[in-house]
N, C-alpha and C positions, 0 to 999 in steps of 0.2 A: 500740178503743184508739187513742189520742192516740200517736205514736210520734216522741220526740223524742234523736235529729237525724239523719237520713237522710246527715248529709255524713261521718260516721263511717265509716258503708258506702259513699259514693261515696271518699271517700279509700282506703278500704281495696281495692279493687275496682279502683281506677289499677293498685295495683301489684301485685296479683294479679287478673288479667284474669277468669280461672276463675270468680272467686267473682260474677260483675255476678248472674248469672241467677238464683243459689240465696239469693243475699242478695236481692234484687229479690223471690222468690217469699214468703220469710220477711216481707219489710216488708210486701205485701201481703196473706195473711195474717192476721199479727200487726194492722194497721189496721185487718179488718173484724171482729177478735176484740173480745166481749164477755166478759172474761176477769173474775170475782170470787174467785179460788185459785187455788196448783198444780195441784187436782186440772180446775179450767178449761181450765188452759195445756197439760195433759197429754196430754185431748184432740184438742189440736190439735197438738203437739206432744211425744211422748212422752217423748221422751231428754231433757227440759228438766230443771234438777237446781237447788236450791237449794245455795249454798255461802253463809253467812253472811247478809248482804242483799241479795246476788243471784242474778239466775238466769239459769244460765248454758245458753245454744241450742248446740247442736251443728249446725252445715250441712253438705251436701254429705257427708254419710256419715263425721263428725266430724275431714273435712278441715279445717274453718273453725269459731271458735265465738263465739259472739257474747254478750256480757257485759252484763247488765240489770240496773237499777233496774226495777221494778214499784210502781206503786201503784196498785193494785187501785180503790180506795176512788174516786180523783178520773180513772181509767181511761187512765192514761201507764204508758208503757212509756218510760224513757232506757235508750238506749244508750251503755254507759260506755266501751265497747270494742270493735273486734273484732280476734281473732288468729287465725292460724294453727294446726293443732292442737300443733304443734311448740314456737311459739312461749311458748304457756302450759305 
């Protein structure tokens, strides 16, 4: 998977320091995933949950969660967000 934009999670990662490692280990991951479904992402990622049209990662033991576009089909993954679990 094509994973665009890594500066989502470096910005997010300034200001919580915690999350460099769990996010760091997701992107990599998530870049050598050959993902065609949920039931792909699930896989590799269990706790991954569709809300609407996206899909939303839980990190770090659903301290952080990180907010996706997926398309499957041209194999990108965008990252629309990441929060806090609090914050969402």
């Amino acid at each position: 998977m094509h994973v665009i934009s890594k500066s989502a999670m470096k910005a997010f990662w300034e200001r919580h320091s915690d999350a460099k490692e769990p996010l760091r280990a997701w992107f990599r991951l998530t870049e050598h995933a050959e993902w065609r479904d949920l039931t792909d992402v699930r896989k590799t990622f269990n706790s991954a949950d569709v809300v609407g049209v996206f899909t939303i990662f839980n990190v770090k033991g659903n301290t952080y969660r990180i907010i996706t576009a997926i398309h499957y089909n041209r194999q990108k993954v965008f990252i629309r967000n990441v929060f806090t679990h609090a914050e969402l």
